[in-house]
C-alpha positions in Angstrom: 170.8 -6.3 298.5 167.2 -5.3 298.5 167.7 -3.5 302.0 170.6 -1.5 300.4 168.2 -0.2 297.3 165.6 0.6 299.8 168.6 2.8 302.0 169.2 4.3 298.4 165.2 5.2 297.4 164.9 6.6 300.9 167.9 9.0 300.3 166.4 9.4 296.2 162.7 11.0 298.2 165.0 12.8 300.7 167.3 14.8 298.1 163.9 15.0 296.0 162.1 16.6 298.7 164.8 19.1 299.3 165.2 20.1 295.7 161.2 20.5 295.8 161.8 22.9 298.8 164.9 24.4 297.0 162.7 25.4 294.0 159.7 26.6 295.6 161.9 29.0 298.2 164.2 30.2 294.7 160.8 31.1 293.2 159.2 32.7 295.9 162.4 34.9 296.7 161.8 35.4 293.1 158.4 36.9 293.6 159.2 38.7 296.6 162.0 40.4 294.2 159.5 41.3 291.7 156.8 42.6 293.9 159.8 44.6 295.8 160.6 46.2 292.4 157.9 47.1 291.2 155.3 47.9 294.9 154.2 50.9 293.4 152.9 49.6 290.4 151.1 46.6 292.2 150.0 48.7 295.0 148.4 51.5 292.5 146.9 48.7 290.5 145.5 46.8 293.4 144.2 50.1 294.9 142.4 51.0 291.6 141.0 47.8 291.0 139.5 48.1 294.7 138.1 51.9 293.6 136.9 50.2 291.0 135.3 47.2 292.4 133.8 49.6 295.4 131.9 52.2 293.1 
């Protein structure tokens, strides 16, 4: 019996650690669709804030 609960933690930590990867992949394809649409805004911000930082 306790071997059986043990079989069913191990599988609990298993589908846990997939949703844990699950998430983190939906939110970085989330990012990576934000920074897609809007690369010209980040790109002219991050290039002004290194003019700015350089002067």
């Amino acid at each position: 019996m306790s071997s059986g609960s043990a079989v069913v933690n191990a599988l609990a930590s298993c589908i846990g650690k997939e949703n844990e990867v699950v998430g983190v992949s939906a939110r970085y394809s989330e990012w990576n669709l934000f920074f897609t649409a809007n690369s010209s805004q980040v790109l002219s911000f991050l290039n002004g804030y290194q003019n700015g930082s350089s002067s």
